[in-house]
Residue, then its C-alpha position, 0 to 999 in steps of 0.5 A: x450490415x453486421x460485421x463478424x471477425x474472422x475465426x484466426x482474427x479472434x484466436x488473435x484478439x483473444x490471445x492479445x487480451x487474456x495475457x493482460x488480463x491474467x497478468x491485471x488480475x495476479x496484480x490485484x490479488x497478493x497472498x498474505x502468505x507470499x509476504x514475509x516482513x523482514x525490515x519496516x521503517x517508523x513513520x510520525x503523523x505527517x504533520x499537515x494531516x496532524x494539524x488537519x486531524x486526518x485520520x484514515x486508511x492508506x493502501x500502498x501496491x509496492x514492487x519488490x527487486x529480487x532481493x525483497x527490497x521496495x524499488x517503487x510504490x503507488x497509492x491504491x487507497x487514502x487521503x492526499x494528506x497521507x498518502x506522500x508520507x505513506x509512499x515515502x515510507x513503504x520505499x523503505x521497508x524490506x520483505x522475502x522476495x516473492x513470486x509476485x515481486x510485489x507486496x501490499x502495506x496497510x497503514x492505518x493512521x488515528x488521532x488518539x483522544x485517551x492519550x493527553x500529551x498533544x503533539x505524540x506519535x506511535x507507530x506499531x507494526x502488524x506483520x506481515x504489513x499492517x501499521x498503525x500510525x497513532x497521534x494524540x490529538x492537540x489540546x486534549x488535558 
């Protein structure tokens, strides 16, 4: 025997569920244009990954407060060997407060063979959040 839903138990399921479904979906999309990079901090190569030679792509979600300031961060993409760096970091950095009080940070990290001086760290920013973590490789004369 099949089941059907009253016609005011659906208005109600389907007011339920599209709320959180606009709200999900404006939380996955943030506009580069909505961020505006006012204070970033520098980062070194997070020694474990450096002596692991990790290198990759960390993607960080942050939550802004009404000042711009961050106020939390979680790690959408990235290898466990970046990511604690990556969050700890990205607390530090400021932008223009934005309708979605949020902002999204790239950080690109790369062992960099050309450079011969083991153990060096640079770190250069792209606003509005794109920063890349270099690390000379170890041994390399």
């Amino acid at each position: 025997m099949r089941r059907f839903l009253s016609p005011a138990l659906l208005v109600l399921v389907s007011l339920a569920i599209s709320p959180r479904s606009a709200h999900a979906q404006r939380e996955e999309t943030i506009s580069d244009k909505a961020m505006t990079l006012v204070k970033f901090s520098t980062l070194e190569y997070p020694k474990r990954a450096a002596q692991a030679l990790v290198q990759g792509i960390v993607v960080v979600r942050a939550k802004l407060d009404d000042s711009g300031g961050v106020v939390s961060a979680t790690a959408v993409f990235g290898d466990e060997l970046l990511i604690p760096a990556s969050l700890d970091n990205a607390k530090q950095w400021r932008f223009k407060p934005n309708t979605e009080k949020a902002v999204v940070i790239v950080y690109d990290f790369r062992v960099n063979e050309a450079v011969s001086k083991p153990g060096c760290s640079n770190f250069l920013v792209e606003p509005p959040n794109f920063a890349t973590i270099t690390m000379c490789a170890p041994g390399i004369q």
